[in-house]
Every structure is written in structure tokens, then in C-alpha cells.
C-alpha positions, 0 to 999 in steps of 0.5 A: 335901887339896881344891884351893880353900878352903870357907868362906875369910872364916871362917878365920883363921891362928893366928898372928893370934891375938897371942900370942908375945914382944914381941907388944905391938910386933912382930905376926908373924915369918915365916921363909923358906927358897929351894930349887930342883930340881937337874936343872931350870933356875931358874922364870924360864928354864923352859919351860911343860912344865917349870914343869908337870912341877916343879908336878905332881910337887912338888903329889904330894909335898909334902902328905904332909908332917905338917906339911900333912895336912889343909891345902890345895894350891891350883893358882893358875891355878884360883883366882878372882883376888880369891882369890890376891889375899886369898892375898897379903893373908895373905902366904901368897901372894906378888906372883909367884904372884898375878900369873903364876899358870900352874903355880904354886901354893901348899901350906897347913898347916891353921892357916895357919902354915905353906906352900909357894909352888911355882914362885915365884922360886924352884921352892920356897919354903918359909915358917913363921909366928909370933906375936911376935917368935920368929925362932927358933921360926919357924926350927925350923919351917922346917927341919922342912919342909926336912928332909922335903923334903930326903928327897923331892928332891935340891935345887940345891947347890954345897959353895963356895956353898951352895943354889944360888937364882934371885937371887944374894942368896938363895945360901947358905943361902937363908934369909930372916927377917921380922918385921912391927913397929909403931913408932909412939914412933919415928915420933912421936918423929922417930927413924924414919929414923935408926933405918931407916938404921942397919939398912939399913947392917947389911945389912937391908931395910925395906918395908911390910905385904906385903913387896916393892914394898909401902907402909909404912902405920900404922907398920908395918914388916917388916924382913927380912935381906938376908944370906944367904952366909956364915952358917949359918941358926942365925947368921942368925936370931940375928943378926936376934933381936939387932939387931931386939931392939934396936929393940923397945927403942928402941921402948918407950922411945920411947913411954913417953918420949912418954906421959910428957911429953904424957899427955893428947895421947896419950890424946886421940889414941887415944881420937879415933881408937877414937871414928872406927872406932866411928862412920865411915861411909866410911873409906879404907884409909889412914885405917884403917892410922893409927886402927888404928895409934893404937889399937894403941899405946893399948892397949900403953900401957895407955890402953885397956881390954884388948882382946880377943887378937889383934882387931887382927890381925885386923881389920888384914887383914879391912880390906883390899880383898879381904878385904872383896870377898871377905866382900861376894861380888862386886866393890866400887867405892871408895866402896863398899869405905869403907863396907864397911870403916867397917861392919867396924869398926863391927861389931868395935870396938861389941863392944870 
């Protein structure tokens, strides 16, 4: 492994790429797992020399995993901090690491499909990526890594409880499930909020693109499960496959009842806003999540042309700001970051 990344913008993770189920509606699911190490107290109670200790010894250990051989282990701390800011863009990082990242760190599979935060909330934070709607894939990624883990430390475990985690809502099983989804036939058709309240009274949470403390943007939502006592891991990611299922449902029929009764409204809408990311000079972040947003549901409904797979995905994440300081080579101000934003789609949408 090498401790920084060579070449960063030109490296993509595969799950970008749009395939999976239900890759029309839902852009990625991400798999969480919440272990700690039996013998040291939780990150936020331990000392910097045991916060050092746990990041030496699990920074030996981890990348002998097959699942990272040739991938990367990155010391936060000597990261530049538009680097962990990108990390966090990817969610391959999360706000903790970026924000306090004195021995802490993070393990890398080579396609980006896979990682460890190390130090986080919790000692370790095992995650794996798919494309689509695959909770059970992404599962069975996960555990994977947990099983060699589980060869290599003793974790924290209590046989009445289950893992033992720094917050008491991640005791159990520690496993957490996400997808991000584009809902845009629900926002449209006023049906958003009675749909997000009825998750929310099925124990799920609701946030935006990058999780925690996050802004929904474009129609973007990433619905995660908040239960995780009580369960073993199969039931939770079954349970997230049936209920979030359901809204994927809701949400076909949303748009194809909206494109049904205004065909050319939805059309207009599309098309202005393939016209504005192929002509802007100066666009803003928010602007961009709502083009995007459009152009994502007319190429669902067929108003478009196909586009090529996995190219909004990408851009999505290519347009936030420190992707585009990072692609730039130094530091942007506002004005600058909506040129640099208006050039990218420029750029990607004149060849689409």
C-alpha cells in the first residue's frame, strides 16, 4: 500500500459506474459495520497514545485483507485538508475523520468499493459499495471483511447485547444500511413528505447526499436503518430491501403519472435544463444538484438520448467544491468555483 493517492482526480470508484438494480432510481448502497477492540476504551474516552496504539496496530493489520491488496492506507493527519475533504465528498471518509484527524485513518480497496475508517466513532468502521439497489451484495461484502477481522482482533462483545459500539443505537449487530435515491416524481408530485414520515415511523432515517448533518439536494436522499438490536444482519438488510423496495415503486409510478398528464411540461423542464449545464458560465452547486436532478429523471423517462453509463454519477461528485479545488490545483473563491463548475459541465455534457 502507499500512504497518499497518485493521480487522485483521475480515479473513480466502480460503484459510479450505474450499474446494479434499480440503477435508474436509486445511485448507490452503502453497507455499514461498527466494531470496537475489546481491551481499549471507546475513541472518544481514549488517550492520544491509545488512539496511536489501535491506529498503529489495526494500519498492520488491515491491509493484509485480499479485499485491499493493492489499495491504499491513508494517515488522515498527513492528508492536505482539501484531500480529506474530497475523501468525504466520496463518502469514503466520514465528517469525524475529516474534522479531528490526529490518529485516525482510513484503508482503501483498489476499486473504491470497499474501506475502513479506523478511529472514527467507533475503532473500526467497516463499509462496502454497490451500485444500485443491492443491500444484499453489499452485505456479503461486508461480512467478508468482518470475517478476517474477526481472525485478527478480538472485538467488543457482550452475548445479552451483541457488539458493544460507542453509541448505544449502533449495539447489536452494529450494522447500518444506505441507499442514496433520487425521488424526483415524489417531490414533484407533493408526495415527499408522507412518504419520508412513513419511514421515519418505521425506525429509518432520512439525510442527504453525504449522510449526517447533510442537506438533501436535487432529489437526493439517503435512507439508512436506524435498528440495529434485535435483528440479526440478514433480517436488517431484508427488511431495508422490502421497505425501500416499496418506495422505489412509489416512485416509478410517480413519474410516470407526472409524464403521463404533462408530457411536454416534463420534456420542457429536462431539456432547459440539458441546455443550462451545456451553456452556463457561472453555476452554483445548488443549481447543478436541481439540472442534474432533472436531467437524471429525463433520461429514466426516456425523454433523452441514452447517456453514457454512470456519467451522472460522476459528475455529481466532480462538481463539488473540492473536487473541482483539487482538479484546479489550489484554492477557489465562490466565483470561481461556479466557473470551474460551469467549465466541468461544459466539458461532459457538449460530448453527450
Amino acid at each position: 500500500m502507499i500512504p497518499f493517492f497518485e493521480n487522485f482526480p483521475d480515479r473513480e470508484a466502480d460503484w459510479l459506474d450505474a450499474g446494479g438494480p434499480a440503477s435508474d432510481i436509486v445511485v448507490s448502497t452503502r453497507v455499514r459495520l461498527a466494531r470496537n477492540l475489546e481491551t481499549f476504551p471507546f475513541p472518544h474516552h481514549a488517550s492520544a497514545v491509545e488512539l496511536g496504539t489501535i491506529f498503529g496496530d489495526l494500519a498492520r493489520r488491515l491491509p493484509r485483507f485480499p479485499e485491499f491488496s493493492g489499495g491504499w492506507l491513508l494517515d488522515m493527519d498527513q492528508l492536505e485538508p482539501n484531500m480529506r475533504r474530497v475523501l468525504q465528498e466520496m463518502n469514503l471518509a466520514s465528517p469525524a475523520l475529516v474534522k479531528v484527524p490526529q490518529h485516525r485513518g482510513l484503508v482503501l480497496s483498489p476499486r473504491l468499493d470497499r474501506a475502513v475508517m479506523i478511529n472514527e466513532k467507533d475503532h473500526i468502521h467497516l463499509v462496502a459499495f454497490r451500485a444500485g439497489f443491492d443491500p444484499s451484495g453489499a452485505l456479503v461484502d461486508v461480512l467478508r471483511i468482518d470475517s478476517h477481522l474477526e481472525q485478527e482482533v478480538e472485538p467488543a462483545f457482550a452475548e445479552d447485547l451483541g457488539y458493544l459500539t460507542a453509541s448505544p443505537a449502533d449495539v447489536g449487530t452494529g450494522l447500518h444500511v444506505s441507499s442514496l435515491i433520487h425521488l424526483p416524481g415524489l417531490v414533484l408530485a407533493g408526495e415527499i413528505d408522507k412518504v419520508l414520515n412513513a419511514l421515519r415511523q418505521l425506525q429509518f432515517s432520512v439525510r442527504g447526499l453525504l449522510g449526517e448533518g447533510s442537506t438533501v439536494r436535487g432529489a437526493l436522499f439517503r435512507i439508512a436503518n436506524l435498528v440495529t438490536l434485535g435483528k440479526d444482519e440478514q433480517e436488517i438488510a431484508e427488511d431495508f430491501q422490502v421497505h425501500v423496495g416499496k418506495i422505489i415503486i412509489y416512485e416509478r409510478s410517480a413519474r410516470d403519472q407526472l409524464y403521463a398528464r404533462d408530457p411536454l411540461g416534463i420534456e420542457d423542464m429536462v431539456h432547459r435544463s440539458l441546455a443550462t449545464v451545456r451553456q452556463s458560465r457561472l453555476i452554483t452547486a445548488q443549481e447543478t444538484f436541481d439540472h442534474l436532478s432533472n436531467i437524471r429523471l429525463g433520461a429514466g423517462l426516456g425523454v433523452l438520448e441514452p447517456l453514457q453509463p454512470g456519467i451522472l454519477n460522476r459528475v455529481l461528485m466532480q462538481q463539488q467544491a473540492g473536487h473541482l479545488e483539487m482538479a484546479a490545483g489550489r484554492p477557489l473563491a465562490s466565483r470561481e468555483k461556479s466557473a470551474a463548475r460551469a467549465a466541468l459541465l461544459r466539458e461532459v455534457f457538449a460530448a453527450e
